[in-house]
C-alpha positions as a Python dict, from the first residue, in 0.01 Angstrom:
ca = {
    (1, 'X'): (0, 0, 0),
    (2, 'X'): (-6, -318, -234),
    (3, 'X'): (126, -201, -551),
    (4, 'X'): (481, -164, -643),
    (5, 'X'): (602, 90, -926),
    (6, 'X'): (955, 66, -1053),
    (7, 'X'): (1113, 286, -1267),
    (8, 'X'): (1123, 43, -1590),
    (9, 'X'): (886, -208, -1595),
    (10, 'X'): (591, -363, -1332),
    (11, 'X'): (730, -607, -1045),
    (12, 'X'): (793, -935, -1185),
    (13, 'X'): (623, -1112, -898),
    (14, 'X'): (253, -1017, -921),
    (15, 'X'): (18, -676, -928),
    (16, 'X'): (-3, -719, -523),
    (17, 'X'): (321, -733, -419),
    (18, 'X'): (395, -455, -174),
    (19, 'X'): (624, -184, -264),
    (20, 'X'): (949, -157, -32),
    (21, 'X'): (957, 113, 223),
    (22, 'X'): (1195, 385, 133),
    (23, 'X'): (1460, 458, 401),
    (24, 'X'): (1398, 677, 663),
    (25, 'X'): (1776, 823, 685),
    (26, 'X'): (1786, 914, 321),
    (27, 'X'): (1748, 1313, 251),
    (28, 'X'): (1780, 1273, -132),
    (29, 'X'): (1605, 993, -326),
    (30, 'X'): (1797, 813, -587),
    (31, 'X'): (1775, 925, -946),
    (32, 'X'): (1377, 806, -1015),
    (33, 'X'): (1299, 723, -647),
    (34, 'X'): (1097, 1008, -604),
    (35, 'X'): (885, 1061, -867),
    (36, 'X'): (778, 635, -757),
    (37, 'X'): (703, 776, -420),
    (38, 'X'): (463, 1008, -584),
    (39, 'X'): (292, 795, -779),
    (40, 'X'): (259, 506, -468),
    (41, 'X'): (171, 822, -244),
    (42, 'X'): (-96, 914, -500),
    (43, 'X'): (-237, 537, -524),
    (44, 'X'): (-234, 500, -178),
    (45, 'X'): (-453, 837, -156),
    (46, 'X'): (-705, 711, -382),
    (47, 'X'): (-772, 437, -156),
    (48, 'X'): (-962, 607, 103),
    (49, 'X'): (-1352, 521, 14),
    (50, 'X'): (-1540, 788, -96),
    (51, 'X'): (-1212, 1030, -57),
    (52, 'X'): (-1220, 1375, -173),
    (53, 'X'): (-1046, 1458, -522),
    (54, 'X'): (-726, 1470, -417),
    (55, 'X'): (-536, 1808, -497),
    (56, 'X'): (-133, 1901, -593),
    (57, 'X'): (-129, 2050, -236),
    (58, 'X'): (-252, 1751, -29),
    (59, 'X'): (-54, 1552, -238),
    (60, 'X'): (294, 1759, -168),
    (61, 'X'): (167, 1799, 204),
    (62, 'X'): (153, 1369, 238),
    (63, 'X'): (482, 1400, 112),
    (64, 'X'): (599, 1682, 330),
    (65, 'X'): (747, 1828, 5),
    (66, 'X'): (635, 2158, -112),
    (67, 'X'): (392, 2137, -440),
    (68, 'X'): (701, 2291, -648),
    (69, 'X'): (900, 1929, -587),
    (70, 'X'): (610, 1816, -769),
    (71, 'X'): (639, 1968, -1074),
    (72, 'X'): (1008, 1903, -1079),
    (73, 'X'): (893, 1529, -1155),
    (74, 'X'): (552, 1563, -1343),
    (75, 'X'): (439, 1852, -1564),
    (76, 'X'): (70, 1835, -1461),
    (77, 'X'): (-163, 1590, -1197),
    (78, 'X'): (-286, 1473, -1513),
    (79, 'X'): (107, 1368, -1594),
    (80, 'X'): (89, 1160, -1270),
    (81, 'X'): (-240, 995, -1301),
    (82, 'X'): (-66, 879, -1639),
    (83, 'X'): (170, 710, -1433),
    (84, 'X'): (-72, 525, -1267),
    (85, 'X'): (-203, 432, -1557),
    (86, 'X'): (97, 345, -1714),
    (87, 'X'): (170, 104, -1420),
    (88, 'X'): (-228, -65, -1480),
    (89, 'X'): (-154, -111, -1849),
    (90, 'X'): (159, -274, -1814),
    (91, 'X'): (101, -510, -1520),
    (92, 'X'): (-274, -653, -1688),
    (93, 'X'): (-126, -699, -2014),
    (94, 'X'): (191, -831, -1943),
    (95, 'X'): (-33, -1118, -1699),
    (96, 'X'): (-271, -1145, -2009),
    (97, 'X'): (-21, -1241, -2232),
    (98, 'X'): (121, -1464, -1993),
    (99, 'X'): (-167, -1667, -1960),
    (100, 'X'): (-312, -1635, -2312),
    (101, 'X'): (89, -1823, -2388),
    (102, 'X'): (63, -2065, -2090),
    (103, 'X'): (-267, -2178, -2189),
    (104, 'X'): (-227, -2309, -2524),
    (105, 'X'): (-321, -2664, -2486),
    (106, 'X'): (-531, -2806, -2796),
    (107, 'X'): (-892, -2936, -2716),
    (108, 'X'): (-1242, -2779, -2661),
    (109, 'X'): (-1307, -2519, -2397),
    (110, 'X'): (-928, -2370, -2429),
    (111, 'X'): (-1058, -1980, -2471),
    (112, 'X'): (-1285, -2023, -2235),
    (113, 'X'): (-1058, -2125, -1986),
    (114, 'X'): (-760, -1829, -2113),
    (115, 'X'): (-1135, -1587, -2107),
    (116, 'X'): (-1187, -1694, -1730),
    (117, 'X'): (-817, -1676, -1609),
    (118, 'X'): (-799, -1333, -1772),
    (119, 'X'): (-1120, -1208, -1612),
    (120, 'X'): (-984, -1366, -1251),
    (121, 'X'): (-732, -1157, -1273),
    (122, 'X'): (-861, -854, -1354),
    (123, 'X'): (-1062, -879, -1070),
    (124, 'X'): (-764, -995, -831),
    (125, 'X'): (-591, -668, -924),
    (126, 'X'): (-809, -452, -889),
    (127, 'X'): (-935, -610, -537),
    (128, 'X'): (-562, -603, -422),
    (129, 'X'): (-499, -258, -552),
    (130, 'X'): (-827, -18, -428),
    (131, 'X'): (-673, 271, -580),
    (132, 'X'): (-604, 175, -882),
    (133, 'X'): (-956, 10, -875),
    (134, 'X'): (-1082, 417, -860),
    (135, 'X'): (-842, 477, -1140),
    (136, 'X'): (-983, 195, -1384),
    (137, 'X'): (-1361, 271, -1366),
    (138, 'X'): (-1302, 672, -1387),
    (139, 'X'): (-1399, 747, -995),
    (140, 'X'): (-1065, 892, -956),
    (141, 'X'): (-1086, 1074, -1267),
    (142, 'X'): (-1412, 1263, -1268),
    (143, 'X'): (-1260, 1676, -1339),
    (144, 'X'): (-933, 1533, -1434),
    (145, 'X'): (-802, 1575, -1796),
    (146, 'X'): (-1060, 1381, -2041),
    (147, 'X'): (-792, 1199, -2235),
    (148, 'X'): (-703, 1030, -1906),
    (149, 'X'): (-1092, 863, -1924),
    (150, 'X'): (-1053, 822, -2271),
    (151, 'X'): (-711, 616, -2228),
    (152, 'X'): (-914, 401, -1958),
    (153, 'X'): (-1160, 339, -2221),
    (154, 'X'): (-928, 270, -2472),
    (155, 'X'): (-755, 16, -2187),
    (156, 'X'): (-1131, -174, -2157),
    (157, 'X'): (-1163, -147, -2572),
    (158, 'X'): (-788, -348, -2551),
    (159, 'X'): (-945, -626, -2287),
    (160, 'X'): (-1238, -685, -2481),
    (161, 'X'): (-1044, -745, -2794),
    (162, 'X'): (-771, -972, -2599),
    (163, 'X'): (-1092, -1195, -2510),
    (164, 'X'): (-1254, -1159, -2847),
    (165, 'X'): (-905, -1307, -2983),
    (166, 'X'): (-926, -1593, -2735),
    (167, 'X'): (-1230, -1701, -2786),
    (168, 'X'): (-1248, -1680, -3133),
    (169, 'X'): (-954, -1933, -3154),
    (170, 'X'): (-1116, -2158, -3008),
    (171, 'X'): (-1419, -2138, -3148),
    (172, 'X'): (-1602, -2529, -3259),
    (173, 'X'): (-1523, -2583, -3639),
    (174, 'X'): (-1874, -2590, -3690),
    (175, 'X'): (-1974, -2267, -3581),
    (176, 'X'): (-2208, -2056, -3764),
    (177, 'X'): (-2124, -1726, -3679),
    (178, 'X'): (-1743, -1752, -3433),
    (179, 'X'): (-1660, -1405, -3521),
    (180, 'X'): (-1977, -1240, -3421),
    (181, 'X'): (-1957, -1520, -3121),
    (182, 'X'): (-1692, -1411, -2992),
    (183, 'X'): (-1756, -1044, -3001),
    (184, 'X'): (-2072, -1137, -2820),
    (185, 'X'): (-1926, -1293, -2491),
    (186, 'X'): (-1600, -1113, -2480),
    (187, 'X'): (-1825, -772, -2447),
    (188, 'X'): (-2047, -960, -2178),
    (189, 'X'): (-1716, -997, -1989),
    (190, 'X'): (-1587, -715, -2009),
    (191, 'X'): (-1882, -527, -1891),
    (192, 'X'): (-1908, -761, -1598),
    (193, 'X'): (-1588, -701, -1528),
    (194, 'X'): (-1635, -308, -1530),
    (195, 'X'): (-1960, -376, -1369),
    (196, 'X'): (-1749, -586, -1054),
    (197, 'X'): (-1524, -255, -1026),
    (198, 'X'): (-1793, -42, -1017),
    (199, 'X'): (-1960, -206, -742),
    (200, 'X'): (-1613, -224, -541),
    (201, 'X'): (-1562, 118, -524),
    (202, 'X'): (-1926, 266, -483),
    (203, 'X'): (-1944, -4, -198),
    (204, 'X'): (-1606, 155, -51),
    (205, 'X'): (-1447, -152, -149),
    (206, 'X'): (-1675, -349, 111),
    (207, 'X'): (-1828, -583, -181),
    (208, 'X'): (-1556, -760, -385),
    (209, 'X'): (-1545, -813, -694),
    (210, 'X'): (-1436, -1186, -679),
    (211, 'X'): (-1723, -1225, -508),
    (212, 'X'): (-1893, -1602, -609),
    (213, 'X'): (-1645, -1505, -944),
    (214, 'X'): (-1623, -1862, -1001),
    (215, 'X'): (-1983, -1946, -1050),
    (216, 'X'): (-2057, -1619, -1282),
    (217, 'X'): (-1789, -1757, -1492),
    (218, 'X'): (-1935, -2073, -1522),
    (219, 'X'): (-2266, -1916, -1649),
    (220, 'X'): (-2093, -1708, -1865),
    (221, 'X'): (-1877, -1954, -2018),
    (222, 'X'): (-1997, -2283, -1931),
}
């Protein structure tokens, strides 16, 4: 699968970098090695298209663990899909705050060049990681715990106002309204964004979401 979880923090190198296998010799995981297993095991279940909602049991039986091993690392499935979560949250807005302190340069179009990069790679995360594709537009989530949909929601709120921020910046010193602006486009990216996901995994992840991504942009922004 294309997604690495560590124990601490994202992997350094990028959203799609794939995880290392675990050893085959090895009876009992490192401190923290197993409840990553879960969580990759779990992603990498979510990436079947149009996959059944994936159950404690099937989980534990992909892992030839019994579901009991489970709960040793995770209180609830809800606990885990947290995880995942956790893992989404981290990688985008670490990458988003990369780029919004990269691109700093003075001169006219700077948000909406930090706007587009951020966008890109949303899009290149989610098209590299299926599963957690499922996870960010709620397909994986439908009968889970509603606080998990509402923390998704809350994820989207957090994009659209990282956007907002950028553009507003940079808005011309003659603008009449760059608050209100700003507001305006960052929400029409965002739901194009959510929009691009959505599409991705009701297509089971046959159309991409960086499909012609450069030209929308460019209507968007130019």
């Amino acid at each position: 699968m294309p997604i690495e979880l560590t124990p601490d923090s994202p992997s350094e190198s990028g959203p799609s970098q794939a995880p290392e296998a675990l050893p085959k010799g090895r009876k009992r995981p490192k401190p923290g090695e197993r409840r990553i297993q879960i969580l990759q095991t779990l992603a990498s279940m979510l990436e079947q298209p149009a996959g059944d909602r994936i159950t404690t049991a099937a989980l534990a039986a992909r892992l030839e663990v019994s579901e009991a091993a489970l709960y040793r690392h995770f209180a609830s499935k809800a606990q885990m899909f947290e995880g995942l979560i956790e893992f989404i949250e981290q990688s985008v807005f670490t990458l988003a705050n990369q780029i919004v302190e990269r691109e700093q340069a003075e001169g006219p179009g700077v948000g909406e060049r930090q706007s587009a990069i951020i966008v890109s790679m949303l899009v290149q995360f989610a098209e590299k990681n299926p599963g957690m594709a499922r996870v960010m537009v709620g397909d994986a989530l439908v009968f889970e715990n509603e606080r998990l949909q509402q923390r998704m929601n809350q994820f989207f709120d957090k994009i659209e106002a990282t956007l907002k921020q950028c553009l507003r910046a940079a808005a011309a010193p003659d603008a009449q309204t760059p608050t209100i602006d700003a507001q305006v486009r960052a929400s029409v990216l965002t739901a194009f964004v959510v929009g691009r996901l959505q599409r991705f995994v009701r297509s089971g992840f046959k159309r991409l979401p960086s499909e012609h991504l450069e030209v929308s942009l460019s209507a968007m922004l130019g």
